[in-house]
C-alpha positions as CSV (number, residue, x, y, z in Angstrom):
1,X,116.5,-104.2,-77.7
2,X,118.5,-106.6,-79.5
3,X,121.9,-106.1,-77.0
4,X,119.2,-107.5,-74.3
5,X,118.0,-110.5,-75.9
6,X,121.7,-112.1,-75.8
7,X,122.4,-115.9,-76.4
8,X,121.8,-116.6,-72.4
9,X,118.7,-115.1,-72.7
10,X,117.6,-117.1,-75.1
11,X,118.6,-120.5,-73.3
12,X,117.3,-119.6,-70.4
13,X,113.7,-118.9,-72.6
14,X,114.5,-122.2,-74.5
15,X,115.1,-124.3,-71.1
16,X,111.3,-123.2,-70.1
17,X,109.7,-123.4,-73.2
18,X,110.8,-126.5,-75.7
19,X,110.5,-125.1,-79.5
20,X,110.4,-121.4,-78.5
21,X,112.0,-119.3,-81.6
22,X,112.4,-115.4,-81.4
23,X,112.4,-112.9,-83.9
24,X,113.8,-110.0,-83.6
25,X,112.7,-106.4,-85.6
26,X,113.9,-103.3,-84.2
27,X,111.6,-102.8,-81.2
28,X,109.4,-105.9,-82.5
29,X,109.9,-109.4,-81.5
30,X,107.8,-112.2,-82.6
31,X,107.3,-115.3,-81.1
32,X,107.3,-118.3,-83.0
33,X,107.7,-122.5,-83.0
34,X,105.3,-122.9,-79.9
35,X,101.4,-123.1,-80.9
36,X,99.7,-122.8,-77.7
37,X,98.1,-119.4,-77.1
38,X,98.5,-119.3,-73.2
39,X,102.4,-120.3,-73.7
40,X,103.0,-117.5,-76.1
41,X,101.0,-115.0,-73.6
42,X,103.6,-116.2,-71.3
43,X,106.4,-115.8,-73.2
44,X,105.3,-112.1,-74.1
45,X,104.7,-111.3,-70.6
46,X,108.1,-112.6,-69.4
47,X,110.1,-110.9,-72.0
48,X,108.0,-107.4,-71.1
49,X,109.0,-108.0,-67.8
50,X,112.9,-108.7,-68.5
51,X,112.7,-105.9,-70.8
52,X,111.7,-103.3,-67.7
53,X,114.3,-104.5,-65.5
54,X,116.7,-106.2,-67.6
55,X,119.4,-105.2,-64.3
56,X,117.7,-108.2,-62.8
57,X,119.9,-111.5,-62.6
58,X,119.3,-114.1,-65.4
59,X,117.5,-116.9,-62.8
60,X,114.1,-114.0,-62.6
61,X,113.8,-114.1,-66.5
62,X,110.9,-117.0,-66.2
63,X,109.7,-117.0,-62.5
64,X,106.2,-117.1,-62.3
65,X,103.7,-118.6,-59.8
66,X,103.0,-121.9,-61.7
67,X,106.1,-122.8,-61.7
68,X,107.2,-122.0,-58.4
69,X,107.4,-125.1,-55.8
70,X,106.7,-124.4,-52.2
71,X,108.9,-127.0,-50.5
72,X,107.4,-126.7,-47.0
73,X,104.4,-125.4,-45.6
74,X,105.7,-121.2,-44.6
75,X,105.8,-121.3,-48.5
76,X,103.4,-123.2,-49.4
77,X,101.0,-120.4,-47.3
78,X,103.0,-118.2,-48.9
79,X,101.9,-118.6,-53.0
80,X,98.2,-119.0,-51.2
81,X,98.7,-115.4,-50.0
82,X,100.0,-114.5,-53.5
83,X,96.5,-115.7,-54.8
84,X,94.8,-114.5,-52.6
85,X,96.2,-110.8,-53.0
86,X,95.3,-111.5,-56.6
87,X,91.8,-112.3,-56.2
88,X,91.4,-109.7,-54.4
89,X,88.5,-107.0,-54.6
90,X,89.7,-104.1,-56.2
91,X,87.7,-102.0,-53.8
92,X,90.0,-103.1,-50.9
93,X,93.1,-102.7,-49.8
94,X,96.3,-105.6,-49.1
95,X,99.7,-106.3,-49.3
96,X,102.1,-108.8,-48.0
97,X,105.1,-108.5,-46.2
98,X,107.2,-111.6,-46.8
99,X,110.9,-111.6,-45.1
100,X,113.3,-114.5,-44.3
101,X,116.7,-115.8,-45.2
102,X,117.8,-115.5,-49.2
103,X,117.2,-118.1,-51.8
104,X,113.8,-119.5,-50.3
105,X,111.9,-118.1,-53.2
106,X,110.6,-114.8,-52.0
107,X,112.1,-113.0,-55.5
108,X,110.3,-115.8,-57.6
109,X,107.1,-114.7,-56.0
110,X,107.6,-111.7,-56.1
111,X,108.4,-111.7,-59.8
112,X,105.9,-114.2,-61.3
113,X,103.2,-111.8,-59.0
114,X,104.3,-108.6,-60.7
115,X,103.8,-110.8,-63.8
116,X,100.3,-111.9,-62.8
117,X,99.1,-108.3,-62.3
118,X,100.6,-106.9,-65.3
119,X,98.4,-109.9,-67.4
120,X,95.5,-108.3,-65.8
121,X,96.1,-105.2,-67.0
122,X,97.2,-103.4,-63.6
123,X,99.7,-100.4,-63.6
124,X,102.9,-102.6,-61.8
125,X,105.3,-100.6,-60.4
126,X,108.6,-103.2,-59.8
127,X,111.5,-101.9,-57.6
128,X,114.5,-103.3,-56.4
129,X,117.8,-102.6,-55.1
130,X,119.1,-102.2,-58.6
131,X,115.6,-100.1,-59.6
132,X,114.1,-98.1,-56.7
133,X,112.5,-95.0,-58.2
134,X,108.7,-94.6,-58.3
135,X,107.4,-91.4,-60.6
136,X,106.4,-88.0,-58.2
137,X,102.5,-88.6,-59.2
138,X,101.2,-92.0,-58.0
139,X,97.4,-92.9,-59.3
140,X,95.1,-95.0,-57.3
141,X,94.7,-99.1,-57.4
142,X,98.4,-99.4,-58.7
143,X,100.5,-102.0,-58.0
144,X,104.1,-101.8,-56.1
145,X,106.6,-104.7,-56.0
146,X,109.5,-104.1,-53.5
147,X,112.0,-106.8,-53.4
148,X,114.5,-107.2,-51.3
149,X,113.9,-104.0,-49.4
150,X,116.4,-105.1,-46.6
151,X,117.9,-101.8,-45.6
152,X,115.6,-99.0,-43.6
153,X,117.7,-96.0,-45.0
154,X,117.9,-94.3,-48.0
155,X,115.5,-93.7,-51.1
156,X,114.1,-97.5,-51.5
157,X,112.3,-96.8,-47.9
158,X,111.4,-93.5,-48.9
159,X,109.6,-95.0,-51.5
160,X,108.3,-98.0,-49.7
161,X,106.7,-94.8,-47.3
162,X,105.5,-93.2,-50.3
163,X,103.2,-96.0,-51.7
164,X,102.2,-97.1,-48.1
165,X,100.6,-94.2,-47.9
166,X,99.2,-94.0,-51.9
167,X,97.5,-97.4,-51.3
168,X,95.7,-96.0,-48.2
169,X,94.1,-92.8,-49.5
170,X,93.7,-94.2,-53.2
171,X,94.0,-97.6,-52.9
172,X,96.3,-100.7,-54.3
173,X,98.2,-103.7,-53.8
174,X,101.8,-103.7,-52.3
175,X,104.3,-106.9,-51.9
176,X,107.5,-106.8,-50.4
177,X,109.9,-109.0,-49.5
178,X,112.7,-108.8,-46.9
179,X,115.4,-110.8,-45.0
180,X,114.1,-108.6,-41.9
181,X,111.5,-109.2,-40.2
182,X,108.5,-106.4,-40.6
183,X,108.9,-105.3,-36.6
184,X,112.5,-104.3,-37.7
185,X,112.0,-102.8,-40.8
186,X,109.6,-100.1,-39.4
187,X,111.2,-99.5,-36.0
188,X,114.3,-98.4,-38.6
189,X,112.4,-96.9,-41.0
190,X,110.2,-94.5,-39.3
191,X,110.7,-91.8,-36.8
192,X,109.1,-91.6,-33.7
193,X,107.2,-88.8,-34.7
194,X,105.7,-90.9,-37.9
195,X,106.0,-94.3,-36.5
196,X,102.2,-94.6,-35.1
197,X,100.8,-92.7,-38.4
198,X,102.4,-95.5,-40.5
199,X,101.7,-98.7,-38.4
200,X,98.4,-97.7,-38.0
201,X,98.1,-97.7,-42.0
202,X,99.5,-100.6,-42.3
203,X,97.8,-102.8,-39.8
204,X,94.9,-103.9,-42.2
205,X,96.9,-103.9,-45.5
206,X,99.9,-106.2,-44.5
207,X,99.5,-109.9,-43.8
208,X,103.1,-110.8,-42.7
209,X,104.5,-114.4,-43.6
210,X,108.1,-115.7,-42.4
211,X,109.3,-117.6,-45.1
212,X,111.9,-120.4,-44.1
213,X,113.8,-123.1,-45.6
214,X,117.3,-124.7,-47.7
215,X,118.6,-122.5,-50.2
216,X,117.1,-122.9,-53.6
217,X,120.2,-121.9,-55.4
218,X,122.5,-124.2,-54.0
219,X,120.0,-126.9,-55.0
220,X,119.8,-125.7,-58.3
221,X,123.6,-124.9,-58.5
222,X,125.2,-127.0,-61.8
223,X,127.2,-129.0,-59.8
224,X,124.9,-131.0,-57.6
């Protein structure tokens, strides 16, 4: 654990929360020079989070929905969604399928969502290019984050297809993002022979957003 928590780790915790101190103790670390209990809670949940999928790049270590800024109004409805799928009744069904060009925030929200649902308790499944496997037994009302499933091939889809159709005989919440549009992704990703079976499944789970707008990075790049 203590190769993960590396000195840009630490900045990148520091730059978010003024104060924060870490201490490290083999598979222990305790939290220290910041008082408030909801800012330690968020501390602990971000570092669980980095600790599952430490392959993620540096700029996901402290996304979360509060601290995402919608710049226009496609993301502005987009964190409404996110709430929304939140606040959800556990009894139901719903995901969201948000696609559009990179650096507009879709990873942020995906992330600081995954975070939200893991404070609740929920069993969060987070996949990505870089982490794509789901376990062979799935359990009902679980949670999946796909981010960045942008190609219709191979064993991310598979699994995309495989807790599709979890969440609609047991139940669950599923977000995905994309830089292709929904349309796309299915008429890829399914064969003829399964395409109606899935779209039908889908059609009262998915609200689909198109998310649009400048590059967050570049705006955030050191040299501006």
């Amino acid at each position: 654990m203590s190769d993960l928590i590396t000195d840009a780790v630490l900045n990148e915790l520091q730059r978010h929360y003024d104060g924060l101190r870490l201490e490290i103790n083999n598979d222990d670390i305790l939290v220290s020079g910041i008082s408030d209990k909801d800012t330690i809670k968020k501390v602990e949940i971000d570092l669980e989070f980095y600790l599952d999928n430490s392959e993620l790049p540096l700029e996901n270590l402290c996304c979360r929905l509060d601290n995402y800024e919608p710049h226009n109004d496609l993301q502005k409805e987009l964190l409404e969604y996110a709430h929304k799928l939140l606040d959800l009744d556990t009894a139901m069904t719903g995901g969201i399928y948000a696609w559009g060009a990179p650096g507009v925030g879709k990873s942020h929200v995906a992330i600081g969502i995954a975070k939200e649902f893991m404070s609740k308790g929920q069993d969060v499944y987070f996949l990505s290019a870089e982490n794509y496997r789901l376990p062979d037994n799935l359990g009902p009302n679980q949670v999946f984050i796909f981010d960045d499933l942008n190609s219709p091939y191979g064993t991310y889809k598979d699994n995309f297809k495989k807790a599709v159709i979890n969440i609609h005989n047991k139940g669950g919440r599923i977000f995905v993002t994309s830089n292709i549009s929904y349309d796309e992704f299915m008429d890829h990703a399914l064969k003829i022979e399964e395409k109606q079976r899935y779209m039908d499944r889908t059609k009262q789970m998915f609200k689909v957003l198109h998310i649009e707008g400048d590059s967050q990075r570049e705006q955030k790049a050191w040299y501006q």
